[in-house]
N, C-alpha and C positions, 0 to 999 in steps of 0.2 A: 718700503714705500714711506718718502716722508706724511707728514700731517698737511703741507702745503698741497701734496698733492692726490690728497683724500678728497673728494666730492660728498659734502653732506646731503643725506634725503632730502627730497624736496613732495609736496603736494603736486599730485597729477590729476586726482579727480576727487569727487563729490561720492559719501556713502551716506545711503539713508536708508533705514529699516524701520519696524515697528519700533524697535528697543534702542537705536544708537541714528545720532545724527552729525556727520562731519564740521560742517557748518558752524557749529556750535564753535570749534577750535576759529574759526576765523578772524576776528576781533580779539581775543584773548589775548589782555596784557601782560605779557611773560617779564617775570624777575630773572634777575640776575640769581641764578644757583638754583632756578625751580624743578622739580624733580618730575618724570612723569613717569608711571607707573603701565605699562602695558604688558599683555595677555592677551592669548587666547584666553575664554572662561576658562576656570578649573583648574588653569594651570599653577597656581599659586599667588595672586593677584591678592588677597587678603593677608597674608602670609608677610610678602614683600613689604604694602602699607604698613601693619604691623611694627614688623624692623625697622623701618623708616623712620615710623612715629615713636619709637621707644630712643633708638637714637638720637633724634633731631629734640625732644624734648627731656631726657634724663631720666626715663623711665621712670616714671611715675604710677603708682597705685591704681588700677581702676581705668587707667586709659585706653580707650577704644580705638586703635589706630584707624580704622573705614570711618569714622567718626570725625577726625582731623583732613580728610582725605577725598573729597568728592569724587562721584564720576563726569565727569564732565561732558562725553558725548553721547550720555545716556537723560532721555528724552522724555523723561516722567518730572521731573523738576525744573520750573522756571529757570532759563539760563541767569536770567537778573538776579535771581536769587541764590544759584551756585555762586558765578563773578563776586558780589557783593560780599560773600562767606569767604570766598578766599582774599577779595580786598581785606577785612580787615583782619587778616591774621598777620600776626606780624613777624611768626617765628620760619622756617625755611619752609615755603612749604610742598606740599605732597598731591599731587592730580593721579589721578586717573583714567585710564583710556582700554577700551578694547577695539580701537579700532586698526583698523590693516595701515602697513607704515605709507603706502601711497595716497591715504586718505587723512594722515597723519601733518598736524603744521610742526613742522621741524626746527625748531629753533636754536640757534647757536648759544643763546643765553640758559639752557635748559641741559640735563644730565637725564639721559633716556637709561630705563632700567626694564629689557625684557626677560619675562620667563621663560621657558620651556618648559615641557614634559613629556612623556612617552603618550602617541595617544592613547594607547587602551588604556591606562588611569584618567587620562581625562572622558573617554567618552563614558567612563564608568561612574565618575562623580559628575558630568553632565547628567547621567540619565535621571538622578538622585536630584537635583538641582530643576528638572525642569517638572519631574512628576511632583515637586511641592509647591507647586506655583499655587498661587488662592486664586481663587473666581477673580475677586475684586482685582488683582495686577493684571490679569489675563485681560479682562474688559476693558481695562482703561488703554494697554497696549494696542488690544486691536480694536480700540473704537478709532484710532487713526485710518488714513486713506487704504483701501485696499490696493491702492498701487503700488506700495511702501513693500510687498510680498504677500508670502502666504500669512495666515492668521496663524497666532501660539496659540498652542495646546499641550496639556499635558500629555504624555507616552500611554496609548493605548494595546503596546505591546509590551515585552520583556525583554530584562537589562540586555542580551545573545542577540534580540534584532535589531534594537537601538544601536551595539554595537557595531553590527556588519553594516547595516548602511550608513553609520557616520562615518568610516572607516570611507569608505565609496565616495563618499558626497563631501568628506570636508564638512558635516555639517550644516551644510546648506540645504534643508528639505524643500525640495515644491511639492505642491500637491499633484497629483495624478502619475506619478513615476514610480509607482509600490514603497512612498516611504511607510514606515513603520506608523506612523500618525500624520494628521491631519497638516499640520504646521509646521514652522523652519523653529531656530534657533533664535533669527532675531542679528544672527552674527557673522559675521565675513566667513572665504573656506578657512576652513584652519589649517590648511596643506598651504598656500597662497599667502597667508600670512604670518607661518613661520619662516618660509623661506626666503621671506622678503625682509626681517629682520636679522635674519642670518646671514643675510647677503652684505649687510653692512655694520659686518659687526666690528670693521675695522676704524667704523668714526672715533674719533677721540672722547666723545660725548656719548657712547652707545654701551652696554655693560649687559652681557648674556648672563644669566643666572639659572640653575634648572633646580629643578623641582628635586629629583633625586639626589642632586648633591647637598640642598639644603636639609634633608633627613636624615644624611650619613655626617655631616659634619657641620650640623647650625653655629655652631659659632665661629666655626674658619669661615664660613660663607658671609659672615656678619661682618666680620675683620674683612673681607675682601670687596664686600659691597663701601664700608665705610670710607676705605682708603680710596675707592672711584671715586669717591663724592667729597671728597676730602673734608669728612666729619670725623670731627675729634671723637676719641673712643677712650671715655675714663676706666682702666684694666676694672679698677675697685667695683663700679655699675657694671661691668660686661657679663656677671654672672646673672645679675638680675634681667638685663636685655633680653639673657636667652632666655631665663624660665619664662620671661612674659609674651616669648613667641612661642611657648607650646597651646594646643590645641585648645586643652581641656579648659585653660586658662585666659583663650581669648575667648572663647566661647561662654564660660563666667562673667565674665568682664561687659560682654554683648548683652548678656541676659541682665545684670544689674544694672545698665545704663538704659534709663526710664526711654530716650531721644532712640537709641540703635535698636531697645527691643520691641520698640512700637514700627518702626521700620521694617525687620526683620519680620515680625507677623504678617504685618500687611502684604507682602513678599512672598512669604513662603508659609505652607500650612504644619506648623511643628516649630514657627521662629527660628533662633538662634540652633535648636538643636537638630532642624532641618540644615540648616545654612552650613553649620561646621558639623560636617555627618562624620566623617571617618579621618581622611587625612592622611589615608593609607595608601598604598601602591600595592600591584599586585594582585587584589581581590579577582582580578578575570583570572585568574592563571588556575583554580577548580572549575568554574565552568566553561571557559570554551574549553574546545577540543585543539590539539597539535596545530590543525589545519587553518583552525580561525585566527589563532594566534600571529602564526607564521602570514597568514592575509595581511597583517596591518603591513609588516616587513614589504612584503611586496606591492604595494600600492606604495611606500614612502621611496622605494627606490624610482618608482615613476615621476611620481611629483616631485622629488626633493633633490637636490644633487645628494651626492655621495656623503661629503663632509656633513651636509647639514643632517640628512638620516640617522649617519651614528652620532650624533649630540644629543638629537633630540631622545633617540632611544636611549643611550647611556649617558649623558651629562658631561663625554669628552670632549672635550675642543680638541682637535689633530691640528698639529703644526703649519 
């Protein structure tokens, strides 16, 4: 198939939740070469910015890549005042999105950058992720409309139930259907929105990237992001790029930058060392059993086509 006759995504609807608002993308004046960063949570979405920002600025000492990087349809910050943040940067720059691609403004001037990852890692670092919410983000999230969904709340179960019903739900909790706790995510299904980025991953502007290949080979994955985006890559800095995309090191990096770790508290109770917990894969494979395991398997064959299930579980693209 040529590129002529590729049909780039387009906006179909309006997403609003406690934590993410579509709308927000509407007005947004798009540069030429701007980057946008989407995810499901968890899935490497910090990781990606990171990269981005090490690249795009020469990696530099101390630099916070979420820092450089707004969330843009995340609804705790004036939009005047994200817009205004990225007006005056002058260098490439780096957005942020979690939202579903049909909720998503697609722009021809823009080089889209989605993750993957297996769900059991992500629902296992979601569960970590939402049990350190602080009071104060919880309130100010759901002091919005309650039509917006159900209300967050931290997990008043453990990690084994959290998993089997995000597994089920995509994530999407309502209340009254035996979720594990009171409130949702906040976030699209995560079945619904991987598969809708997967579906167009033959745009010329669109760039799959997963989670497990970026552990087994971070700096081919770097060389491979760099050259979609056709950002120069000095060999001499690439050794530095990558130590400054490991864990330990952005997680440093968050906690010494006075702006990220006053952020980070307010967010999550444990800051930066809640925020970058593990970064591991795999931790479900001691506690569930054979059975729960093999669950996610069969529910992704339901909701995902074929191709897009083995990607997401292993990080292959099939021909």
């Amino acid at each position: 198939m040529g590129l002529a006759e590729i049909v780039l995504p387009g906006k179909s609807r309006e997403f609003e939740t406690r934590l993410m608002d579509s709308r927000r993308w509407n007005d947004f004046a798009f540069r030429n070469g701007d980057i946008v960063v989407d995810t499901w949570a968890k899935a490497g979405t910090t990781w990606m910015q990171e990269i981005l920002a090490q690249l795009i600025l020469g990696a530099p000492d101390g630099l916070v890549g979420q820092a450089i990087s707004p969330w843009l349809d995340m609804v705790f910050l004036p939009m005047d005042e994200v817009a205004q943040r990225l007006e005056g940067q002058g260098h490439r720059r780096v957005i942020k999105s979690h939202l579903p691609l049909d909720a998503l403004v697609y722009s021809p001037k823009a080089k889209y950058v989605f993750v993957g990852r297996d769900v059991r890692d992500v629902a296992w670092s979601m569960y970590n992720h939402v049990a350190s919410y602080t009071d104060a983000f919880l309130a100010g999230l759901n002091a919005r409309p309650d039509s917006l969904g159900p209300k967050l709340s931290r997990p008043s179960c453990d990690v084994r139930d959290f998993y089997l019903y995000f597994i089920e739900t995509g994530g999407v909790f309502e209340p009254g259907q035996g979720a594990p706790y009171g409130g949702g995510t906040g976030l699209s299904d995560f079945w619904a929105h991987t598969q809708g980025f997967f579906d167009h991953r033959a745009a010329p502007n669109l760039l799959l990237v997963h989670y497990a290949n970026l552990k087994a080979d971070l700096e081919g994955e770097i060389r491979r992001v760099a050259a979609f985006l056709d950002l120069p890559l000095d060999e001499a800095l690439l050794p530095k790029v990558v130590d400054h995309c490991g864990i330990d090191r952005m997680r440093g990096a968050a906690e010494s930058d006075p702006q990220s770790d006053a952020g980070l508290k307010f967010v999550f109770n444990g800051g930066a060392q809640a925020f970058f917990n593990k970064g591991t894969n795999g931790r479900w494979k001691d506690v569930l059993t054979p059975e729960e395991i093999a669950r996610a398997d069969a529910i992704a064959s339901e909701r995902l086509s074929p191709d897009c299930a083995h990607w997401l579980k292993t990080g292959e693209l099939r021909p």
